[in-house]
C-alpha positions in Angstrom: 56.6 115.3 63.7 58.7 116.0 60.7 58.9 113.4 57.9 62.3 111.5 58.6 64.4 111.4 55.3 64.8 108.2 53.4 67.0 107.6 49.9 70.4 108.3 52.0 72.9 106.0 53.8 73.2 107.0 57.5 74.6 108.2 59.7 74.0 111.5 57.6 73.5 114.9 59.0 70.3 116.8 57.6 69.5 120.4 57.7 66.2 121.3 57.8 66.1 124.4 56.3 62.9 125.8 57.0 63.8 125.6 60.7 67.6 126.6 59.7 65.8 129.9 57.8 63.7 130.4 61.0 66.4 130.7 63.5 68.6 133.0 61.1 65.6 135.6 60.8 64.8 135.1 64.6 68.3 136.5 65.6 68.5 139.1 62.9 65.4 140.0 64.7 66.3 140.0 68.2 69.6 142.3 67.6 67.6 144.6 65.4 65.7 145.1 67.9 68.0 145.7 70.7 69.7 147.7 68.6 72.8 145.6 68.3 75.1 144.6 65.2 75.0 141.1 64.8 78.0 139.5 63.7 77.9 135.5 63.6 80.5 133.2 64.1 80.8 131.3 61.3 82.7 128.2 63.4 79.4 126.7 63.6 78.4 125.7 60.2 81.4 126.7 58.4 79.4 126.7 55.2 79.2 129.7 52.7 75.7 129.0 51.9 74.5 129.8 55.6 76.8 133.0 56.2 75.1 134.3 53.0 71.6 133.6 54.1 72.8 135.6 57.6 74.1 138.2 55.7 71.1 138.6 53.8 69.1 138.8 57.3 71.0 141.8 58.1 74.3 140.3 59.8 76.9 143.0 59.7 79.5 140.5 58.6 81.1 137.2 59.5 82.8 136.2 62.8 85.6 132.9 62.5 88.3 131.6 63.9 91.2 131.1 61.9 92.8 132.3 59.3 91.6 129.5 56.9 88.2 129.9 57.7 88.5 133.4 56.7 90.2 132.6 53.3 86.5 130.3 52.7 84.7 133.0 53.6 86.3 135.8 51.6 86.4 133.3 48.7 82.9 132.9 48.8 82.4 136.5 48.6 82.2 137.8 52.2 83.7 141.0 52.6 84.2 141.8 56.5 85.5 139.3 58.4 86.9 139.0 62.4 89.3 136.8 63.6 88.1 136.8 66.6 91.1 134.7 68.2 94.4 136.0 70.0 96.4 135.3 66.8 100.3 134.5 66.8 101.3 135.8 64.0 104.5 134.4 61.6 105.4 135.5 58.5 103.4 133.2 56.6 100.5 134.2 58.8 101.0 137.9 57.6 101.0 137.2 54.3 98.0 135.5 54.1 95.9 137.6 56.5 97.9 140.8 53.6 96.3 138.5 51.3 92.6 138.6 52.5 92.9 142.4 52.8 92.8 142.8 48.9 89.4 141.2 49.3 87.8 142.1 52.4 87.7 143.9 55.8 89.2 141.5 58.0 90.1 142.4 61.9 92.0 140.5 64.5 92.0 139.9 67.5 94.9 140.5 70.2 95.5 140.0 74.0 98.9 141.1 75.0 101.7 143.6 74.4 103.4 140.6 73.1 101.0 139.3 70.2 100.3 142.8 69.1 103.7 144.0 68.7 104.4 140.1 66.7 102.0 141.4 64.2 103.0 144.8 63.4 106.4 143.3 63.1 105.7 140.6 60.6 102.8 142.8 58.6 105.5 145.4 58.7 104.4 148.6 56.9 101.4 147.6 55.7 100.4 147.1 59.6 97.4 149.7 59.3 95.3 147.7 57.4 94.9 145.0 59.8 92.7 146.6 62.2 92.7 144.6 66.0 90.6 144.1 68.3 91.3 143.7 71.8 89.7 140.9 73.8 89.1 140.6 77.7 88.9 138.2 80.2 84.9 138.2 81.4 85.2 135.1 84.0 85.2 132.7 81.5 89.2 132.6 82.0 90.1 131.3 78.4 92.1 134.0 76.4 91.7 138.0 76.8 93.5 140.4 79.2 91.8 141.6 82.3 89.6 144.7 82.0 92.3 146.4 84.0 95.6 145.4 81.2 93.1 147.0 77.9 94.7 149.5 77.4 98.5 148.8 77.9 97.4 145.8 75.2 96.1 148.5 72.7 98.8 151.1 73.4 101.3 147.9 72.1 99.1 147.7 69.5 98.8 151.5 68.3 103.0 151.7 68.8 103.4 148.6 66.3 101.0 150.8 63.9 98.5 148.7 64.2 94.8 150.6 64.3 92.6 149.7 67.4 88.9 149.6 66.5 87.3 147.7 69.0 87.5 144.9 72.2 85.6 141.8 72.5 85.2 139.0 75.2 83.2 135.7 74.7 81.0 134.6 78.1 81.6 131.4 77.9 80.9 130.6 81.4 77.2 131.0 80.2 77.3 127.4 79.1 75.5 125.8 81.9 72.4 125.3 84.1 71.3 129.0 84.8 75.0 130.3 84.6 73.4 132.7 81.3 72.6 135.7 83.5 75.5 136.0 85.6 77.6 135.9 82.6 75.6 138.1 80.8 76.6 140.6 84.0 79.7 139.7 84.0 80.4 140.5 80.3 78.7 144.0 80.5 81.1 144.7 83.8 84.5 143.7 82.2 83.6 145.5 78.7 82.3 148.7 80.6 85.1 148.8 82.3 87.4 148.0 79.7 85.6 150.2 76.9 86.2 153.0 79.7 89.3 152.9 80.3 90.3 153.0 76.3 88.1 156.1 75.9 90.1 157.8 78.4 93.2 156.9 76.8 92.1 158.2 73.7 91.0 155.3 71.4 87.5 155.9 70.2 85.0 154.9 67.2 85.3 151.7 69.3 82.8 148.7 68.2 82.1 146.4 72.0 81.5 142.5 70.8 80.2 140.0 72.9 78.2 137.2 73.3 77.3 134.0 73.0 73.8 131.5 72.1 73.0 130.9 75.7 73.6 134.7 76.8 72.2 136.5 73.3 68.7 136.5 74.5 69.7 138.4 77.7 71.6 140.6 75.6 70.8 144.2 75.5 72.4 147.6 73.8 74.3 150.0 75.9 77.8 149.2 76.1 77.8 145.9 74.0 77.2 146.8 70.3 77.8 143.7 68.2 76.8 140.3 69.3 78.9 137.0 67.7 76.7 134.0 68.5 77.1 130.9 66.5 75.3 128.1 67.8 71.6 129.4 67.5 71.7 128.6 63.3 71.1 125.1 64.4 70.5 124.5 67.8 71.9 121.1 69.6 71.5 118.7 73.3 73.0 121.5 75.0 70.8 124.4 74.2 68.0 121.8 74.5 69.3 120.9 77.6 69.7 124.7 78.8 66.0 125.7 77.7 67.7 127.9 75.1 66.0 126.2 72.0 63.0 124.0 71.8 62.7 120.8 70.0 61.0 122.1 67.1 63.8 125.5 66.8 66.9 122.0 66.3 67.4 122.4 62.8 70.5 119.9 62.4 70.3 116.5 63.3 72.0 113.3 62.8 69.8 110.5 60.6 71.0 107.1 62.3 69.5 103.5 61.8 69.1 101.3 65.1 71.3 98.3 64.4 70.9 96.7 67.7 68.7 95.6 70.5 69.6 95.3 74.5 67.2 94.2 76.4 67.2 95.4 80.2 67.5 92.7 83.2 64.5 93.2 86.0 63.9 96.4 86.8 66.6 97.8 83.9 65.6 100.3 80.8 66.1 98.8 77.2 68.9 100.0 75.3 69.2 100.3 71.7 72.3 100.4 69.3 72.5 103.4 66.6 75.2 103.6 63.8 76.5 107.6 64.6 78.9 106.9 66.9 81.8 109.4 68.1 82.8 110.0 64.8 79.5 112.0 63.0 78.2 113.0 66.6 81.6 113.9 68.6 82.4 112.9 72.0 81.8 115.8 74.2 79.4 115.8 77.4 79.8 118.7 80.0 79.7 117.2 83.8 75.8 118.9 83.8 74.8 117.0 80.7 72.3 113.8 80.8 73.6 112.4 78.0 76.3 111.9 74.8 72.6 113.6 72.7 69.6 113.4 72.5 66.2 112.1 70.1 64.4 114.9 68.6 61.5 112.6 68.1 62.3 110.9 71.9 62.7 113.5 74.4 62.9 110.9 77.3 65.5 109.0 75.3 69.4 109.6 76.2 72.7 108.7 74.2 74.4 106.7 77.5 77.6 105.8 75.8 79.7 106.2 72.4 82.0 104.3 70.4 83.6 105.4 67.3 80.4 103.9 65.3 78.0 103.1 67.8 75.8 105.4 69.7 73.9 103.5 72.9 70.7 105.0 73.7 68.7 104.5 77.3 65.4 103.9 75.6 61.9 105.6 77.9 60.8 103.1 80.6 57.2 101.7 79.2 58.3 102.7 75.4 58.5 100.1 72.8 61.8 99.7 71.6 61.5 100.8 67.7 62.6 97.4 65.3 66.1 97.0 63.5 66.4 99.2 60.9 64.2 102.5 62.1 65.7 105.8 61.1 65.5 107.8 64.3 67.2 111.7 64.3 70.1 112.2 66.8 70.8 115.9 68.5 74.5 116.0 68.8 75.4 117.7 72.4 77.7 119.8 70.7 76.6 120.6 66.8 80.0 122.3 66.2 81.6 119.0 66.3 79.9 117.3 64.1 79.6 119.6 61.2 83.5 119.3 61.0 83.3 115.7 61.0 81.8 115.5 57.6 82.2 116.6 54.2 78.6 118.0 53.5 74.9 118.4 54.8 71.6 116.8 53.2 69.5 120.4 53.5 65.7 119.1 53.4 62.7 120.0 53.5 59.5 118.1 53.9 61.9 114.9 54.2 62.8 115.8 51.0 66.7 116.5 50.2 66.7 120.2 47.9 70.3 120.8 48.1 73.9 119.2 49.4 75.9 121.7 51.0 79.8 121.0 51.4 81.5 121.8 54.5 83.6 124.2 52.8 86.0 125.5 56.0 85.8 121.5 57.9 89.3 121.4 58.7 90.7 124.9 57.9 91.8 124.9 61.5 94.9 127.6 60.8 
């Protein structure tokens, strides 16, 4: 078991980063191998500190979100960038994505005739050096044009002078109980497809970007070439939950104190009251999910219910309930929450804090 940290007030979210370091080098690994560019999506940790440790693994560049998470990134010194969103593009939005091109490489993502031909207009004749990317529709029926509507996207796209360099799709449907190979099929159909039909129309040099945590593993080269997970730098309940991640490969977890006892009626389980409620952990829980988290050092344990500030947890049947005032380490279900909850991460190692990392692009949602 890994020492639990002391000297902090909790909740507070801890990083441990030899497990953080693992997971990085174990993904730079896998694509190397595979023969894939890996390109993570920063969304996750949105903080510079880990995209530089990713890049240093051998990441190709940066994947985000927004606009504002690029403008962190570039700031920090990251020099290609994708947006990989459907951006709507207004003026101000041209100017700052002109803005990040003094900088850095940064591409965009588009997925109709409309958005693309709204960004050539408002980046006007400096169009060309926002290259675009254009995403398809896999099954997980989000975003992205069908495989079939690729090209008349990108022919918008090359007629508002805007340079086509690639499409992308995110399997999303892999998020659940054994749904990772079918989606995993699913991506390579719609993206062969796709990537055909642009060939044949005469766009080439084209990079084909997928992916997700729960479908990297099953990811191999051939017509994907750059992978964009973001989840695997940290783990959380749901890869857990999936069989994606062990215990010991979590690497972020929320340090609570138990501040309350329930005792069950006959027959009943004992409950327990932590203080990292809906506000460090989030709130979401997939219908498939056992729980609000889990206890990394409690694997039969499950977060039942959350408040704002309270977190209840279904303590094991023929377990001691631990007294008021044990630390205990929560997995949020959805670690992408919670790092945009708070300002900074304690980054340990051997319960020992070495560093606090801000949260640099929490809130840069535009």
């Amino acid at each position: 078991m890994r020492p639990i940290l002391t000297g902090v007030a909790t909740p507070a979210v801890v990083v441990d980063g030899d497990v953080l370091d693992r997971n990085i080098a174990a993904m730079a690994r896998w694509t190397r191998e595979q023969g894939i560019a890996l390109r993570p999506h920063a969304k996750t940790h949105k903080i510079p500190e880990i995209a530089h440790r990713q890049l240093a693994a051998g990441a190709v560049g940066l994947t985000v979100a927004t606009i504002g998470e690029a403008e962190v990134f570039t700031d920090s010194g990251i020099r290609d960038i994708f947006i990989a969103y459907p951006l709507w593009v207004d003026d101000r939005a041209a100017r700052r994505l002109l803005a990040l091109t003094e900088h850095a490489r940064v591409a965009v993502g588009v997925d109709s005739a409309e958005g693309a031909r709204q960004l050539g207009r408002t980046l006007g004749p400096a169009a060309a050096r926002v290259p675009v990317r254009v995403e398809v529709d896999c099954g997980h029926h989000r975003s992205g044009a069908l495989p079939s509507e690729a090209v008349g996207v990108a022919q918008a796209a090359g007629s508002a002078g805007l340079k086509v360099d690639g499409i992308f799709t995110f399997p999303g449907h892999s998020y659940g109980p054994g749904a990772a190979g079918p989606a995993v099929a699913d991506e390579e159909a719609a993206l062969a497809a796709a990537a055909a039909s642009l060939r044949t129309a005469g766009f080439h040099d084209l990079t084909v970007s997928g992916g997700s945590t729960p479908s990297s593993v099953l990811s191999v080269g051939g017509t994907l070439t750059e992978l964009r997970p973001g989840v695997y730098v940290f783990g959380d309940a749901q890869q857990w939950e999936f069989g994606h991640c062990r215990p010991e490969d979590i690497a972020l977890t929320v340090e609570s104190t138990v501040v309350s006892h329930r005792r069950g009626a006959a027959g009943e389980r004992d409950h327990l009251i932590v203080d990292a409620g809906s506000k460090v952990l989030g709130s979401d829980r997939a219908a498939w999910a056992s729980g609000f988290g889990r206890l990394l050092d409690h694997p039969g344990a499950r977060i039942v219910a959350l408040s704002e500030h309270h977190a209840t947890v279904q303590w094991p049947g023929g377990e001691v309930l631990p007294p008021l005032g044990t630390r205990l380490r929560v997995v949020p279900n959805h670690v992408c929450l919670t790092v945009n909850l708070v300002d900074e991460v304690q980054v340990v190692r051997d319960g020992v804090v070495e560093e606090c990392w801000g949260v640099a692009a929490r809130g840069r949602n535009g």
